[in-house]
VEXBA-981714 format. One line per field, with one value per residue: x, y, z of N, C-alpha, C in turn; chain. Coordinates in nm, 3 decimals. Last residue first. Layout:
N
n_x	(X / ...)
n_y	(Y / ...)
n_z	(Z / ...)
ca_x	(X / ...)
ca_y	(Y / ...)
ca_z	(Z / ...)
c_x	(X / ...)
c_y	(Y / ...)
c_z	(Z / ...)
chain	(A / ...)
//
This chain:
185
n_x	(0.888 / 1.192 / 1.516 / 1.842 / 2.166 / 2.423 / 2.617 / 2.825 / 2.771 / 2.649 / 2.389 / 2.281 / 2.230 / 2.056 / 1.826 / 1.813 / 1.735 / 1.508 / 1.310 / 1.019 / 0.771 / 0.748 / 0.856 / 0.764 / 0.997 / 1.412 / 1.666 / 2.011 / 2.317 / 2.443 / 2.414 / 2.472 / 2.323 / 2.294 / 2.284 / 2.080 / 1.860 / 1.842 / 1.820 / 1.532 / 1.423 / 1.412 / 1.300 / 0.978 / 0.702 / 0.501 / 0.580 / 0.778 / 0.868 / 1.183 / 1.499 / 1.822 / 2.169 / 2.244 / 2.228 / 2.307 / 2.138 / 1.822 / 1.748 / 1.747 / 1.613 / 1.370 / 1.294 / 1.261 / 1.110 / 0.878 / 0.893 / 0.857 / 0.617 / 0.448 / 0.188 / 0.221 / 0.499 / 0.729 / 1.046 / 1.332 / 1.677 / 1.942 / 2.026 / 1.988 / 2.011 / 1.818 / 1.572 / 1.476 / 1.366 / 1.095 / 1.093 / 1.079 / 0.859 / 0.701 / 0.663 / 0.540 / 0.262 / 0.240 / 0.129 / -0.001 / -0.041 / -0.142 / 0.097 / 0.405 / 0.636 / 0.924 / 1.210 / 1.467 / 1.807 / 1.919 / 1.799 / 1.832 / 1.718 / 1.717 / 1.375 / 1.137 / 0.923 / 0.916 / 0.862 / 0.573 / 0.442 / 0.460 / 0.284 / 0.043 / -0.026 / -0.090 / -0.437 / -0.355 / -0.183 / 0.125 / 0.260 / 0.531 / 0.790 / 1.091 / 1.367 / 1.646 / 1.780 / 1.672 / 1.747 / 1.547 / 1.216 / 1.002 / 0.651 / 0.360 / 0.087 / -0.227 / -0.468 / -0.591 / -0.784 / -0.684 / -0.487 / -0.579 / -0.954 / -1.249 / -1.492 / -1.658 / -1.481 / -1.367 / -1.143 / -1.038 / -0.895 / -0.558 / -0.330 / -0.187 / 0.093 / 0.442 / 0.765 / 1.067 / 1.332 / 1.603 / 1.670 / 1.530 / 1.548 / 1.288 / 1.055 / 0.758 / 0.379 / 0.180 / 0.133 / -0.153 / -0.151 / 0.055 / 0.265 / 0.654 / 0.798 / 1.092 / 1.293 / 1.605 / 1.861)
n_y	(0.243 / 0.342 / 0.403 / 0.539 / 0.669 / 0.794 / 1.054 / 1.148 / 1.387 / 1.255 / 1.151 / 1.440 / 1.458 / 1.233 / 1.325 / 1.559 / 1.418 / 1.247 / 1.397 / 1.377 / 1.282 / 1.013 / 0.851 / 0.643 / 0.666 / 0.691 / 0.727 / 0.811 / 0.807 / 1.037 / 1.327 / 1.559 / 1.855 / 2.064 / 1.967 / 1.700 / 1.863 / 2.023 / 1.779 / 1.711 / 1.923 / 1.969 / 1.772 / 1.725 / 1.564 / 1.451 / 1.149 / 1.038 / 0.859 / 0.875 / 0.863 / 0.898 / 0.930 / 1.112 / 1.426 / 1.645 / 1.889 / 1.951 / 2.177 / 2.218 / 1.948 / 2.001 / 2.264 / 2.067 / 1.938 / 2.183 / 2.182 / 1.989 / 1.749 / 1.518 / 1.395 / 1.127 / 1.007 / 0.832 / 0.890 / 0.818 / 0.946 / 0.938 / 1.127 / 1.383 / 1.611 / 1.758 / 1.749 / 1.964 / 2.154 / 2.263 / 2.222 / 1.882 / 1.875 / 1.965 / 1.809 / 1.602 / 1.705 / 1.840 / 1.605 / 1.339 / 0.971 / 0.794 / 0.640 / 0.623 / 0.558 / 0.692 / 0.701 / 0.851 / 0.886 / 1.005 / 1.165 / 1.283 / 1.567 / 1.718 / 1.744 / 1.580 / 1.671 / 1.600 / 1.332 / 1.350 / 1.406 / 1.238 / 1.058 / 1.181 / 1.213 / 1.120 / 1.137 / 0.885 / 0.545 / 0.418 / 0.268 / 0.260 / 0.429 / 0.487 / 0.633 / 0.635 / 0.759 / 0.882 / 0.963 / 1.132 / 1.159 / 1.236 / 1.077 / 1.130 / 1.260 / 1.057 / 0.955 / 0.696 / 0.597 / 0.676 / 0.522 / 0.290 / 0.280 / 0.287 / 0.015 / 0.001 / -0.188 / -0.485 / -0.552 / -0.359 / -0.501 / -0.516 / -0.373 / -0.101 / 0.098 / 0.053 / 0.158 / 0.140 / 0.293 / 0.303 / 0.406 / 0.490 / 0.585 / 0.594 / 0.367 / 0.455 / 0.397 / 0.279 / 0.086 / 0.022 / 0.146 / 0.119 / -0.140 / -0.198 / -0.358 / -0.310 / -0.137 / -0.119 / 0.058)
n_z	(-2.002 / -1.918 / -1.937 / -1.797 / -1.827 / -1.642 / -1.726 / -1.838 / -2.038 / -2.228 / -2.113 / -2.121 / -2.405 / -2.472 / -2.343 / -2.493 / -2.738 / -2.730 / -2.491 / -2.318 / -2.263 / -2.163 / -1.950 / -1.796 / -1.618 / -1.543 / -1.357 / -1.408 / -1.192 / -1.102 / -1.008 / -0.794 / -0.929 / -1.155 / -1.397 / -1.378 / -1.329 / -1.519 / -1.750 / -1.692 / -1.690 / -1.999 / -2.117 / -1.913 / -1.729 / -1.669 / -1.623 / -1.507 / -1.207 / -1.117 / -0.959 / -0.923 / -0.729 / -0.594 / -0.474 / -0.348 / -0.374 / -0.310 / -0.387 / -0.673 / -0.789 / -0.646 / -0.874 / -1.081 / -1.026 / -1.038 / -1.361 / -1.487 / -1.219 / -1.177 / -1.193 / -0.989 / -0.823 / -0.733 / -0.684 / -0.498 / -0.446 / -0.308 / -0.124 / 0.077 / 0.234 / 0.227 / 0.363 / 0.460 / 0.405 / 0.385 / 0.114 / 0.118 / 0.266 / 0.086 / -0.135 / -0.042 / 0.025 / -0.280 / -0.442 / -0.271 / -0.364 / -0.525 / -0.616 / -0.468 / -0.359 / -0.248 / -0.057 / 0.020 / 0.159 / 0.369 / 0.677 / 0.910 / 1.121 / 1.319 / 1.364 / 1.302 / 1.200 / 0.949 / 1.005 / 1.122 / 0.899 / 0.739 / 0.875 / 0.888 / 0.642 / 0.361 / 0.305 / 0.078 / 0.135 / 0.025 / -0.145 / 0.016 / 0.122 / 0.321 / 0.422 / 0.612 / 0.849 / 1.126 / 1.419 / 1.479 / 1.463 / 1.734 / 1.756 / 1.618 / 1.829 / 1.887 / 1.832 / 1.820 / 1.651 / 1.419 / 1.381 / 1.436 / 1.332 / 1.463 / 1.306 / 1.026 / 0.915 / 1.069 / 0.915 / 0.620 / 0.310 / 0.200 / 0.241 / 0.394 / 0.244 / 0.462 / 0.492 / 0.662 / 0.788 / 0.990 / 1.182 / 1.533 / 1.810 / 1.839 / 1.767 / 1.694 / 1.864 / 1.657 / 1.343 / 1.197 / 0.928 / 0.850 / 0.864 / 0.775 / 0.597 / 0.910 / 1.068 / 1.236 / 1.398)
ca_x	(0.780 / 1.125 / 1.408 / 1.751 / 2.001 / 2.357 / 2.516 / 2.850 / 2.803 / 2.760 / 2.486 / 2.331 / 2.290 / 2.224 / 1.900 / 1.791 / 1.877 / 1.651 / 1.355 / 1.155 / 0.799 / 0.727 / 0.882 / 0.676 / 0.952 / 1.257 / 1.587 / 1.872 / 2.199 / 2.499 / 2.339 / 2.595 / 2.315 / 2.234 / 2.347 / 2.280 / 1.926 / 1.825 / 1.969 / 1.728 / 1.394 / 1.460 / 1.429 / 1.070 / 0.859 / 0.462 / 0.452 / 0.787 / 0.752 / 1.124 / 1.451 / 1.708 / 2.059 / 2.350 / 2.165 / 2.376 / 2.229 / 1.950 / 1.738 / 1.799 / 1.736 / 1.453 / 1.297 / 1.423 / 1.221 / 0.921 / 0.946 / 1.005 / 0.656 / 0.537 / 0.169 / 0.077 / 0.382 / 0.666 / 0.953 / 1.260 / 1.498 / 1.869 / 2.149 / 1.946 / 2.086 / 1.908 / 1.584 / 1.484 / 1.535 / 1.192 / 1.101 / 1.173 / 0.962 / 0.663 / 0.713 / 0.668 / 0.357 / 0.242 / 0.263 / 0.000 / 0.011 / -0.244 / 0.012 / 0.223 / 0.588 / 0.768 / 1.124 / 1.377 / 1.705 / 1.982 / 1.786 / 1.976 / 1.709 / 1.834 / 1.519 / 1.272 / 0.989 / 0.880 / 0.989 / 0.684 / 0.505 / 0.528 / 0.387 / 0.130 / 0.036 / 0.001 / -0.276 / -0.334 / -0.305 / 0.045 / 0.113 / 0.472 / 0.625 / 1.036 / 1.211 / 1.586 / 1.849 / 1.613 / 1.857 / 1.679 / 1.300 / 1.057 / 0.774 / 0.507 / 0.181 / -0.101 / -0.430 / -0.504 / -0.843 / -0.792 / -0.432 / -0.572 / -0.807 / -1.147 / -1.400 / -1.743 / -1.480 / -1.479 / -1.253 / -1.039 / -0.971 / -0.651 / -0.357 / -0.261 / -0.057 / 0.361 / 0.584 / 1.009 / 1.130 / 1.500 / 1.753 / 1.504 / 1.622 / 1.375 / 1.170 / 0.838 / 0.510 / 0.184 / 0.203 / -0.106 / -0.262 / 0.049 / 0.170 / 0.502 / 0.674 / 1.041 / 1.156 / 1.536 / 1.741)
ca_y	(0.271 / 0.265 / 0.467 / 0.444 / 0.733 / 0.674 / 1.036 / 1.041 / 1.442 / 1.317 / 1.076 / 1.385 / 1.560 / 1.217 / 1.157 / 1.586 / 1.513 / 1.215 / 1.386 / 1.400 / 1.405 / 1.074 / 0.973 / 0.662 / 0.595 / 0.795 / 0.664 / 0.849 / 0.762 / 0.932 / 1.259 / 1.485 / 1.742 / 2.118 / 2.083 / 1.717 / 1.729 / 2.054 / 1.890 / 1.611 / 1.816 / 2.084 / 1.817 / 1.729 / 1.635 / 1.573 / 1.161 / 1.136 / 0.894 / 0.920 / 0.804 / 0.953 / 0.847 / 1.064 / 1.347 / 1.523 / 1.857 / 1.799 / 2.094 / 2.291 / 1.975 / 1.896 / 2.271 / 2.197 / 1.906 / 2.084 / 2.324 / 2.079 / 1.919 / 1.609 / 1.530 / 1.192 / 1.075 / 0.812 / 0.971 / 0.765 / 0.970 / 0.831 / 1.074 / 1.309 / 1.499 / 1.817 / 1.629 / 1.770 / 2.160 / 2.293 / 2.354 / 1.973 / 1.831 / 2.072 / 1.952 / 1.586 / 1.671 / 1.915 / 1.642 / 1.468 / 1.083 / 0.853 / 0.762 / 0.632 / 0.489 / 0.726 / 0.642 / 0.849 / 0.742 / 0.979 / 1.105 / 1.243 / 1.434 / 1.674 / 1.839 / 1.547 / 1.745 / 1.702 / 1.335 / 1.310 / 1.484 / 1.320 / 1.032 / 1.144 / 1.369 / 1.059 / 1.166 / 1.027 / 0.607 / 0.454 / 0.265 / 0.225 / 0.453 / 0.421 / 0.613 / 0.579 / 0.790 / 0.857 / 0.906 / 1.223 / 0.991 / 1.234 / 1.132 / 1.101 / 1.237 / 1.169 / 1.053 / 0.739 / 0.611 / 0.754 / 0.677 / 0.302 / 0.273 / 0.337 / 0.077 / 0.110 / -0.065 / -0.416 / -0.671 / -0.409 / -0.426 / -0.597 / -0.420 / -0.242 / 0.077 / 0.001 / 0.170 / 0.102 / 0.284 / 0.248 / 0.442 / 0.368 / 0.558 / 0.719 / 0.442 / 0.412 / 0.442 / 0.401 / 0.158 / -0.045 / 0.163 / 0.202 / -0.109 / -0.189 / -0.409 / -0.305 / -0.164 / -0.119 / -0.021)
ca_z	(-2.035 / -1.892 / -2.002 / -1.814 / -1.844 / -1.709 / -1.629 / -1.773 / -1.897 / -2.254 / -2.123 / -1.982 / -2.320 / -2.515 / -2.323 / -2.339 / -2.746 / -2.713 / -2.590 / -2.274 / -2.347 / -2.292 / -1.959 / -1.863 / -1.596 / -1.565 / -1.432 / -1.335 / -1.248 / -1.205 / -1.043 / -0.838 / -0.803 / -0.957 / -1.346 / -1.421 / -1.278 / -1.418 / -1.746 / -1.727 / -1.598 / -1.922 / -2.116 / -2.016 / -1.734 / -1.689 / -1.742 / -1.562 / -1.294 / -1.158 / -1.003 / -0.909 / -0.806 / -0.710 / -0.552 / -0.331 / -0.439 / -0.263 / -0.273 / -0.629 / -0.773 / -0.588 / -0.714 / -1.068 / -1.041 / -0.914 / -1.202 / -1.511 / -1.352 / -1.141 / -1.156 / -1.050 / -0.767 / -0.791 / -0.621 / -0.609 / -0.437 / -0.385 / -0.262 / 0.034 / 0.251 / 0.116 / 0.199 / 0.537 / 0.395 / 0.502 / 0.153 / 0.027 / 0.330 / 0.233 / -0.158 / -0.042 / 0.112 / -0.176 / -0.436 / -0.307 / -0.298 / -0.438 / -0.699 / -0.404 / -0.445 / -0.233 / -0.207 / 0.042 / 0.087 / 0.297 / 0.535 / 0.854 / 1.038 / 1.298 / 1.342 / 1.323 / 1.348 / 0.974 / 0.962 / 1.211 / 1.048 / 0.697 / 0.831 / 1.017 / 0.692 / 0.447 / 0.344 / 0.102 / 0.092 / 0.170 / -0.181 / -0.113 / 0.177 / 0.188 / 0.436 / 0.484 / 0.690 / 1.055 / 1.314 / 1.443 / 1.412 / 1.622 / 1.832 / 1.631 / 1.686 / 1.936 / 1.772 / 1.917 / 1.810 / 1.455 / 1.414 / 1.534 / 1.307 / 1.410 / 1.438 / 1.148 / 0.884 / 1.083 / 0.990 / 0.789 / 0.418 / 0.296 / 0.111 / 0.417 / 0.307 / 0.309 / 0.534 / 0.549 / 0.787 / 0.835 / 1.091 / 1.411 / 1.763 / 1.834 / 1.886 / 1.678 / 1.896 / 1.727 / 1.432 / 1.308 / 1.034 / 0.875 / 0.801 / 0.849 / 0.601 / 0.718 / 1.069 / 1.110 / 1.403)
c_x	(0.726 / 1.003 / 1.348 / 1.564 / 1.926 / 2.201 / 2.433 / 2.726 / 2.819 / 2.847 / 2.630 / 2.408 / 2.309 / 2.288 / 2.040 / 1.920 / 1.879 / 1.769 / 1.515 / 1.244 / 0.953 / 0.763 / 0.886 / 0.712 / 0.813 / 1.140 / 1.469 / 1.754 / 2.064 / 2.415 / 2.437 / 2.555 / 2.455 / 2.284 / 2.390 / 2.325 / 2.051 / 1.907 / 1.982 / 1.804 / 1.556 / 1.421 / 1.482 / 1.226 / 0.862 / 0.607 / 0.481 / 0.677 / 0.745 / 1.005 / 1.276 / 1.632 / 1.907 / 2.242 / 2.236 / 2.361 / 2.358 / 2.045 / 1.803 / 1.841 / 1.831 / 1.525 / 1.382 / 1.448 / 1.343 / 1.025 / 0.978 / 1.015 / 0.804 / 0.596 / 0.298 / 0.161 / 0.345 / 0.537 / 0.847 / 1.078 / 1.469 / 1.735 / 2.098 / 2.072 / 2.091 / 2.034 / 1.727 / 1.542 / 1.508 / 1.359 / 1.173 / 1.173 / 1.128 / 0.833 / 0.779 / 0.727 / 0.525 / 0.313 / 0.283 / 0.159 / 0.053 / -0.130 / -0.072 / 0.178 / 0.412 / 0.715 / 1.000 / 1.298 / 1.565 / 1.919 / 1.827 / 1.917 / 1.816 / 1.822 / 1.622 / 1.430 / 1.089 / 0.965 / 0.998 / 0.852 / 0.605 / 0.537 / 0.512 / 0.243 / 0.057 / 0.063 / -0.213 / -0.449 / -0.265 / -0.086 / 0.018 / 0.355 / 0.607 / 0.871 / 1.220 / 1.460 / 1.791 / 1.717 / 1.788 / 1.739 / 1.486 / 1.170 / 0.893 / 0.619 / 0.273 / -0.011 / -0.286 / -0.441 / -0.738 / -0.865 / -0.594 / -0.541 / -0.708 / -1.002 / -1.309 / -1.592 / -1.525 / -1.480 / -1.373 / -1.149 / -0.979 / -0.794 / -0.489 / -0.347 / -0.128 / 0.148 / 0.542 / 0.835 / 1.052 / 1.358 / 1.620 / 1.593 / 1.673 / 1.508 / 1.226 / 0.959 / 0.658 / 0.306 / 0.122 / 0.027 / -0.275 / -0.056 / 0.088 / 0.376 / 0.584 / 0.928 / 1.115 / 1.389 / 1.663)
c_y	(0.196 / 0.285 / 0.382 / 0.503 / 0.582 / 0.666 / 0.904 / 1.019 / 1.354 / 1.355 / 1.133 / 1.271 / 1.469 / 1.371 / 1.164 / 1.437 / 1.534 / 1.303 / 1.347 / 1.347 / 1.433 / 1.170 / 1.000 / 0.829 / 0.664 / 0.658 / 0.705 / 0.766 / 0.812 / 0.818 / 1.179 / 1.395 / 1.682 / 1.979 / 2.084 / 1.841 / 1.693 / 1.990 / 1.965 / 1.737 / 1.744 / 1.982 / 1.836 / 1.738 / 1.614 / 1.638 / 1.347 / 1.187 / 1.004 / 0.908 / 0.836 / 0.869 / 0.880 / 0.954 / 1.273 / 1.418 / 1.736 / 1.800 / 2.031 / 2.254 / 2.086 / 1.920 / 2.138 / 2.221 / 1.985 / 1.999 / 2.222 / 2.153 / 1.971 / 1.680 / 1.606 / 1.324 / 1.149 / 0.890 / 0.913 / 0.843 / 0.936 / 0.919 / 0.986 / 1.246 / 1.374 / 1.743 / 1.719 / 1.701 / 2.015 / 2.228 / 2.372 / 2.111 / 1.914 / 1.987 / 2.043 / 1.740 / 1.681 / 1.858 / 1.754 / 1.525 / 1.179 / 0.961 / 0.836 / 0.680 / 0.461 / 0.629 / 0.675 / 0.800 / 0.811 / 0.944 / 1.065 / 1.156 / 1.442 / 1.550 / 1.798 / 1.616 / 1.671 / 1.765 / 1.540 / 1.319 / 1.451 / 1.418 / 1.141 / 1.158 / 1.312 / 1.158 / 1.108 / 1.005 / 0.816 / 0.574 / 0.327 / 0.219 / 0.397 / 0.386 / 0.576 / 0.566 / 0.742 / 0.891 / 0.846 / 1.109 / 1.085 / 1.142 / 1.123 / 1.124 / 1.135 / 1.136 / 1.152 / 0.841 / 0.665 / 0.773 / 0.714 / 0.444 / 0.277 / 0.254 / 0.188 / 0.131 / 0.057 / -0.229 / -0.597 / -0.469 / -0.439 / -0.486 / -0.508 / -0.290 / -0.052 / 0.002 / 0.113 / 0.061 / 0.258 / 0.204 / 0.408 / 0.476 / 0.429 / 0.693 / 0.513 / 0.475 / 0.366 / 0.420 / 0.289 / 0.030 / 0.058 / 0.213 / -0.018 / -0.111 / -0.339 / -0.344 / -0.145 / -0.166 / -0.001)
c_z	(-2.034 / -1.895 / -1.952 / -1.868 / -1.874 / -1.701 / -1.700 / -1.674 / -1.827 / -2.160 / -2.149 / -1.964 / -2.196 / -2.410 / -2.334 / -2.307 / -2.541 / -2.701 / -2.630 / -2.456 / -2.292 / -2.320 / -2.102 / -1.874 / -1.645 / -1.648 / -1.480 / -1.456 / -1.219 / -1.255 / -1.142 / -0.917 / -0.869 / -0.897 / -1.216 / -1.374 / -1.248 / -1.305 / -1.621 / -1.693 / -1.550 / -1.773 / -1.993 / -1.997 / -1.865 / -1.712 / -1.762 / -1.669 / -1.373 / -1.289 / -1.017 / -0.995 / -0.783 / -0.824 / -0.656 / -0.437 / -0.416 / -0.411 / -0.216 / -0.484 / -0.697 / -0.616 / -0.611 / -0.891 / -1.043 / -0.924 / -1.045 / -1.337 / -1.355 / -1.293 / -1.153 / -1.096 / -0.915 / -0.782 / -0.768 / -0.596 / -0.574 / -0.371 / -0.340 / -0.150 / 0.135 / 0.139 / 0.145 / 0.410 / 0.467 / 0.495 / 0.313 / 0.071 / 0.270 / 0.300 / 0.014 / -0.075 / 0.113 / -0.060 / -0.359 / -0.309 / -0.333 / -0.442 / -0.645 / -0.522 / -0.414 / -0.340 / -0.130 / -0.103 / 0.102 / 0.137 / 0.396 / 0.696 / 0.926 / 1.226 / 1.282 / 1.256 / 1.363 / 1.108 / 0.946 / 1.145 / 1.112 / 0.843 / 0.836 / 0.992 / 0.810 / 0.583 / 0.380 / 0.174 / 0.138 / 0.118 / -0.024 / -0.061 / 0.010 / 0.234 / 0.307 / 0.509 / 0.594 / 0.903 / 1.207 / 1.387 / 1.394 / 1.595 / 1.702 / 1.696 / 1.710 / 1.847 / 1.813 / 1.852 / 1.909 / 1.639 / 1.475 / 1.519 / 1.349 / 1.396 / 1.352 / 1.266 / 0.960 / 1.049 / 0.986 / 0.832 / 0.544 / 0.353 / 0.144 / 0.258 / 0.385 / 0.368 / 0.413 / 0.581 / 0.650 / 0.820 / 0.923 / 1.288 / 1.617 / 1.756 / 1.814 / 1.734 / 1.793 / 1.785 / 1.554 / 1.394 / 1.216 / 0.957 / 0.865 / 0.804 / 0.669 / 0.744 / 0.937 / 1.094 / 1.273)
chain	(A / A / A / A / A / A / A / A / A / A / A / A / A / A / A / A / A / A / A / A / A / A / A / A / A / A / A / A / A / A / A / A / A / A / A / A / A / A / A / A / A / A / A / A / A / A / A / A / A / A / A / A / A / A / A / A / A / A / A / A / A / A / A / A / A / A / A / A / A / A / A / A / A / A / A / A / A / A / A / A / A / A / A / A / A / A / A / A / A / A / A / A / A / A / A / A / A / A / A / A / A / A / A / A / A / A / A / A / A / A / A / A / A / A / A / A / A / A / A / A / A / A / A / A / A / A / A / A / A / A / A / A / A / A / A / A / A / A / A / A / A / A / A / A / A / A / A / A / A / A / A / A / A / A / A / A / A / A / A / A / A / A / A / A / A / A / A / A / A / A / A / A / A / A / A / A / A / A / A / A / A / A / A / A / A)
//
């Protein structure tokens, strides 16, 4: 089962048995700002997503900590795919999914988030060493980011995305290794 477009302040129950969750904020204010919302008027969590293999969350406001709960208690999560495409969003959430081991399935992460560093990339790589395609806001990475990358995962593409301080010798090191390096600024 697959659920694209939805919008976060309208779900409360998704079945159990959904594979593809594609979330996107509300781009729209609400009718009337004074009601709550519905997480706010119905505050019970998530039930969890075990055949959950693809999340994708563009522009979902911080926190996103329903969210991330619920993929949180889904023990036997099967995630394959995960894109984030939030600047709002803290890099702590996605860190907390990476520590409990939910992401070491993983073979695509596009992780657009403010803030990410040589170290927290080493940390994904150490994580999901499946990783065949990555993809990455790189304002705070270098080198040492790329080669992390190439060492620790199966990475054959990776893209990076306003990645200034990354340097061509890093570029030609991972092309050398058959890893296809896209630049995009």
């Amino acid at each position: 089962m697959t659920l694209e477009d939805i919008h976060l302040d309208h779900v409360l129950k998704l079945p159990s048995s959904l594979q593809i969750l594609s979330c996107s904020a509300i781009a729209f204010p609400r009718s009337d700002p004074s009601l709550p919302t519905v997480f706010e008027a119905h505050p019970e969590p998530f039930e969890p997503l075990p055949d959950l293999q693809v999340l994708r969350m563009r522009g979902v406001p911080d926190p996103p900590s329903r969210l991330f709960d619920m993929v949180t208690k889904s023990v036997g999560a099967k995630l394959t795919r995960l894109e984030l495409d939030s600047f709002e969003m803290e890099l702590p959430h996605f860190m907390t999914l990476l520590d409990l081991g939910k992401l070491s399935r993983l073979t695509f992460l596009r992780i657009w988030i403010v803030g990410l560093t040589d170290k927290d990339v080493e940390r994904i790589a150490a994580a999901c060493p499946l990783l065949e395609k990555v993809e990455l806001f790189g304002n705070g990475i270098t080198g040492v980011a790329v080669k992390q990358l190439c060492i620790r995962t199966a990475i054959k593409r990776l893209q990076l995305t306003v990645a200034t301080d990354i340097s061509a010798d890093a570029i030609a090191w991972a092309r050398d290794r058959g890893v296809t390096v896209a630049i995009v600024l």
